[in-house]
N, C-alpha and C positions, 0 to 999 in steps of 0.2 A: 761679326763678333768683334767684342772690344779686341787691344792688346788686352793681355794680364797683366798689367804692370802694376796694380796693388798686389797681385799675387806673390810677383817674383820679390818684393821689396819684402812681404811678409817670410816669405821662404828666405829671405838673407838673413833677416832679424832671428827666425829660428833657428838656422844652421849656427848660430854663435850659443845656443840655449840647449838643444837636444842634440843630440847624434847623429848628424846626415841632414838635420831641419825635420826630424820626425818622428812620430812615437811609432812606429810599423814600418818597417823598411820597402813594399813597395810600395806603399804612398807615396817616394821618392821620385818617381817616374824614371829613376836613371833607366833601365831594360828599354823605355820607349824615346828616351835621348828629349824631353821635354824637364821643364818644371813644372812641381804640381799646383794644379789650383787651390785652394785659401775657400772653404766652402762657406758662404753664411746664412743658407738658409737651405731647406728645401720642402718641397710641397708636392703629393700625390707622388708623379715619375718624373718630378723635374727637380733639379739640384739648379742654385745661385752664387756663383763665385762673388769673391769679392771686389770684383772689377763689376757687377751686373750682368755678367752673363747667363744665359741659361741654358742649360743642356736637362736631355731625355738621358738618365741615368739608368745602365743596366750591370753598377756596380749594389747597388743596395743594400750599404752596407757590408756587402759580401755576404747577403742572403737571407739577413732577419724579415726584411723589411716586405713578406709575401705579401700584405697589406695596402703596401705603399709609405713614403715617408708622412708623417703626422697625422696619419687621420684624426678624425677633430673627435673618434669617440673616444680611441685611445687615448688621447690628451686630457678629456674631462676625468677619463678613470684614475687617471693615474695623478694628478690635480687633488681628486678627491682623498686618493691613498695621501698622499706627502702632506696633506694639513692635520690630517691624525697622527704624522710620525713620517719621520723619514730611514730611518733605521732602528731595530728594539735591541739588537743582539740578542733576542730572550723570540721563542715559539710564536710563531704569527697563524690564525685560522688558515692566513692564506696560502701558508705553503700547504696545508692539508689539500685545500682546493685544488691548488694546481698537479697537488703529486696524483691527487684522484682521476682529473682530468691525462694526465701525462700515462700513467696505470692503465687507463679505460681504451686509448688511444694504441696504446702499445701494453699489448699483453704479456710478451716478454720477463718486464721491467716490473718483477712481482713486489718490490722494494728498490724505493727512489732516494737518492741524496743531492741536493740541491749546491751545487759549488755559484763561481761565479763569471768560470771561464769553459770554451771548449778544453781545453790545452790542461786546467784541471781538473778536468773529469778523464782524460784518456789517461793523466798520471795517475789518477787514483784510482781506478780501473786495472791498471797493469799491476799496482801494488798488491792489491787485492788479490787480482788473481795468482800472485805469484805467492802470497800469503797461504790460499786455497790450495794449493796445488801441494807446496815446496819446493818451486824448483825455480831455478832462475831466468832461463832465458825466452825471450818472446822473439816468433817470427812478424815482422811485416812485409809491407811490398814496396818497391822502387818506385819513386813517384807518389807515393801515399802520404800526406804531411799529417799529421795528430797532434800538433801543435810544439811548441820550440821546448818539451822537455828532452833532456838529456838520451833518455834512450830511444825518442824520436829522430833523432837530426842525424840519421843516417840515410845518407841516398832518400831525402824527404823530397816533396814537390814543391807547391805555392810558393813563396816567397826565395823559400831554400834555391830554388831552380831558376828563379829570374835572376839571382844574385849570382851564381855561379859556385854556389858553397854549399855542397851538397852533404857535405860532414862538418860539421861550426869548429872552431876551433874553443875550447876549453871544454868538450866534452872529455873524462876519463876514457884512456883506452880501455879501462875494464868494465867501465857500463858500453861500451859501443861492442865489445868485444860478446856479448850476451844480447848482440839486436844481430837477429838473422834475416839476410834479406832474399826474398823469391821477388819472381816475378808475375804482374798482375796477370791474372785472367791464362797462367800456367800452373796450373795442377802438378805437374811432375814436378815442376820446381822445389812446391812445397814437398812435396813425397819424398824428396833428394834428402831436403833439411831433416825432416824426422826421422828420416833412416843413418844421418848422419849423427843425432844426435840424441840418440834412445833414450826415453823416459825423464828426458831434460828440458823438453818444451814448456813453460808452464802457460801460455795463451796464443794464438795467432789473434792479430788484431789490424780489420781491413775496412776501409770504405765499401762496404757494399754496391756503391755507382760511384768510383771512381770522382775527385770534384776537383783534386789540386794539382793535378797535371795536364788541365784542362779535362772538362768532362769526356769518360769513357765509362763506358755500361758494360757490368761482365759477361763474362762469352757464358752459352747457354752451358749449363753441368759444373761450371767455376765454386759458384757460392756452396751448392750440395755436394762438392767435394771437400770443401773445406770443411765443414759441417761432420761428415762423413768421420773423416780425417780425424777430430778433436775429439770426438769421440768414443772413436777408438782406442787412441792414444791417453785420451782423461787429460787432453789439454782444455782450458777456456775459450771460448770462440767469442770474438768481445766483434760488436758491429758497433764503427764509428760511423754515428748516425747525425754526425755535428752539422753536414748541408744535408744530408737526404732526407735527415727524419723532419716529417711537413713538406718538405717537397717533393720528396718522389711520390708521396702519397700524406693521406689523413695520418697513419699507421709507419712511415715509414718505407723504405728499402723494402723490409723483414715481409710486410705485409705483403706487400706485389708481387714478390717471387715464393713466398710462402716457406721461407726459413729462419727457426727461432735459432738465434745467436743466447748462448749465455749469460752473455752483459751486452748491456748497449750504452753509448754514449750519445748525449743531446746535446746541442747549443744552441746558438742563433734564434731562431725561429720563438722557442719558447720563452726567450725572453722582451717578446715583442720590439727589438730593437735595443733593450736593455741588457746589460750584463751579465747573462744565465747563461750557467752551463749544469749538466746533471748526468750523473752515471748510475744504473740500476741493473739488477737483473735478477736471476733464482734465488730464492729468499735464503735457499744456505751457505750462497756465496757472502752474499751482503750482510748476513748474519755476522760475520768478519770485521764489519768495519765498525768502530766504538762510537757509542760505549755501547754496542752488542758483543762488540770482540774486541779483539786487541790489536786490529791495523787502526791508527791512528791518521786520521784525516778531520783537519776543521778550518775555519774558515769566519771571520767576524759578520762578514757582509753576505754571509751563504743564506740564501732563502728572506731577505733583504724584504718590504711590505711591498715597495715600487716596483723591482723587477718583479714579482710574483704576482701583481695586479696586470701590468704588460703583458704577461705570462700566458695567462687567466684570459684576458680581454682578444689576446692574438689566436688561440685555441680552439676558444669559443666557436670562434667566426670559422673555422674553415667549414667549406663544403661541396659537394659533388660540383655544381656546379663552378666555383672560384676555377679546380682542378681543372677542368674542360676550358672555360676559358682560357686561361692562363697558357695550357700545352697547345688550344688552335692558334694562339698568336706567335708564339715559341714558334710554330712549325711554319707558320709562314715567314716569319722573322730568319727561319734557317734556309728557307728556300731564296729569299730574295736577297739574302748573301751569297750564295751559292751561286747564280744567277748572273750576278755582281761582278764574280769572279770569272766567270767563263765568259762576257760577253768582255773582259779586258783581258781573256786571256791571262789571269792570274790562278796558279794553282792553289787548289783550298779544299780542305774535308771540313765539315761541317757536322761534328755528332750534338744530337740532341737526345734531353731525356727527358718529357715534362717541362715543366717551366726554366730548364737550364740549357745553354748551350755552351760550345767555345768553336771558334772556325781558329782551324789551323792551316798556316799557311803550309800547307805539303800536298806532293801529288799521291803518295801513298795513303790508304786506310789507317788509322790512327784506334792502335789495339791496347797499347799498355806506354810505358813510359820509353822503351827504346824508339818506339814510334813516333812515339810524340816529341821526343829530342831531336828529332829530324827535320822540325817544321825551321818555317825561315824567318826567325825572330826580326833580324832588320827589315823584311816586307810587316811585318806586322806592326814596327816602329812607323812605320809611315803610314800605315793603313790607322794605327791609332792616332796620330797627328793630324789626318785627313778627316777625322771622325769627330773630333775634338773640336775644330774648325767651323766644323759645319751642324755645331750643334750638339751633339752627341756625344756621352760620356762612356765610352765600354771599361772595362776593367784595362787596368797599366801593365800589363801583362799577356802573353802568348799562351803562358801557362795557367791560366786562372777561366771560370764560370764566369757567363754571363746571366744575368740573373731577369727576369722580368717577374713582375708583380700585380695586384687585381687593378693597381691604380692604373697599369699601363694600358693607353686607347692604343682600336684601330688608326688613327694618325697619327700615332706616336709609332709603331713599328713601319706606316708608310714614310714619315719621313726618314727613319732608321735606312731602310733600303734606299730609298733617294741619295740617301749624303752616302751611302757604300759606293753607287754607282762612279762617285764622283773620288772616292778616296780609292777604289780598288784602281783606276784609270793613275793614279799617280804610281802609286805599287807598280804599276805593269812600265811606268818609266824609268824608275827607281831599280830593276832590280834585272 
């Protein structure tokens, strides 16, 4: 592998432009003590730094990309779409497509609205429901990120947790003060909050599989109690469905374990790579949002002809088979980490779920976020430098999915475990 040295000269020149050198804080790689790479191209499962190097990428995106990066059909479609228009701000056929297609797929999501980010769909979502409801406060879980609004960024994961800032600062103490936090894959937890705070809940709102403090799958009875719970109570039960929904299934989370959440939230995946995010669910909730009702959410670029075409073309395509694929290579992918690590004598759990994984460095089972704060972030700084090195690009992060997709070959996860073999043997000197 080259040096980076067009990388790091690019990462100077930004750090005088952006904040940190970055539009997304762990792009930054500080958690993994490197600088980031400068990407300019990629193709299928492989990402091209600006120095010419090339790595087997199992960040993608951070999870659109189940496809692969640029497949050549997606590009003709979406090619086709931008020479009729690039944006109308005015009713596109295509958003009907997609929301039909999105509807069919997830039956839940009885009425769709099309935003342009994960992070605003989970905010309009909680408005909603708390519109629905009247009441103000939402439970979530420690370690569950829903993106950087305000009554999110308490005891969040993904990025919040590699950075060490786990409550941001300019949040209102009187919106954090209305975010109640349990903890994952603890039922009693949640039971504590509603008993502590009667007929004041207006939605619990959860990852259904866990994705941003590294993947964690909930314990069996978790989801149907929450469920249960909302219920009875007449809270919302909102599934942020922003990496599961297309990945853990066609259908989502909801579909696999066979639980209808109230609203659900979409991103990534439906917008083929593109800027989509979308929140939907019982039509008398949604009925709520204008000009059906009077919560107020819009958006210039919501339902946009280009992400809806990506949208459209990414959707299309899933199928039984992609699924299968994709979870045999994940599992051997999980195993010859695993592998990795005991033959260097490095400790490491390894949960998988379908096409996602994350290895953590820790010798305990990895159940919710207290667990997962326990792994050994500076073994995994070197385990991602040793990885990096030899090819391989994993997420910059301890806390973060690793992601594989249909472009990834069987010699793309054997050389993955090859270059483990050789980055796990540094970990085990390092640590």
């Amino acid at each position: 592998m080259k040096q980076p040295t067009k990388s790091r000269k690019l990462f100077a020149q930004a750090s005088a432009i952006l904040p940190g050198g970055v539009d997304s804080p762990v792009r930054a790689f500080k958690s993994v003590g490197a600088t980031p790479l400068f990407v300019t191209k990629a193709s299928g499962s492989t990402l091209e730094d600006a120095d010419g190097n090339r790595y087997v990428d199992y960040v993608m995106s951070w999870g659109p990309l189940i496809h692969g990066h640029a497949p050549g059909g997606l590009i003709k479609a979406i090619n086709a779409t931008a020479r009729r228009g690039t944006s109308f701000g005015a009713p596109s056929p295509l958003e009907n497509r997609l929301g039909e297609l999105v509807r069919r797929l997830v039956p839940s999501m009885e009425r769709v609205r099309f935003v342009s980010s994960g992070t605003e769909a989970t905010m309009s979502a909680v408005r909603v429901a708390r519109a629905f409801t009247g009441r103000d406060r939402i439970v979530k879980f420690e370690g569950c990120y829903h993106g950087h609004g305000d009554a999110f960024l308490v005891k969040a994961g993904s990025g919040a947790t590699t950075l060490g800032i786990p409550t941001s600062p300019g949040v209102p103490a009187a919106v954090a003060a209305d975010t109640l936090n349990a903890r994952y894959n603890d039922i009693e937890s949640v039971v504590a909050l509603f008993d502590a705070h009667p007929g004041k809940v207006a939605a619990v709102i959860v990852e259904p599989i866990a994705g941003n403090m590294g993947v964690v799958s909930p314990a069996e009875g978790f989801l149907d109690g929450l469920r249960d719970l909302c219920t009875r109570h007449g809270s919302v039960l909102i599934f942020d469905e922003v990496i599961s929904g297309f990945r853990a299934s066609a259908g989502g989370a909801q579909r696999l374990f066979g639980i209808t959440p109230d609203m659900t939230c979409l991103g990534k995946i439906i917008g083929g790579g593109l800027p989509v995010g979308a929140y939907g669910g019982r039509a008398n909730i949604m009925e709520m949002v204008a000009p059906a009702g009077p919560v107020y959410q819009a958006g210039t670029l919501s339902g946009n002809p280009i992400a809806m075409t990506a949208g459209i073309w990414a959707l299309e395509r899933l199928s039984p088979k992609l699924y299968k694929d994709m979870a045999r290579r994940a599992t051997i992918l999980a195993g010859g980490l695993a592998d990795a690590a005991r033959a260097a004598n490095v400790p490491l759990q390894v949960n998988a779920f379908g096409s996602v994984l994350t290895p953590f460095f820790t010798a305990s089972p990895v159940r919710d976020y207290t667990s997962a704060l326990a792994s050994n972030t500076s073994a995994y700084a070197t385990f991602f430098r040793g990885m990096l090195n030899r090819g391989i690009y994993p997420p910059p992060s301890q806390f973060e999915a690793w992601f594989l997709s249909a472009a990834h070959t069987d010699r793309d996860v054997k050389k993955t475990i090859e270059a483990a073999k050789g980055a796990m043997k540094e970990v085990a000197r390092a640590i």
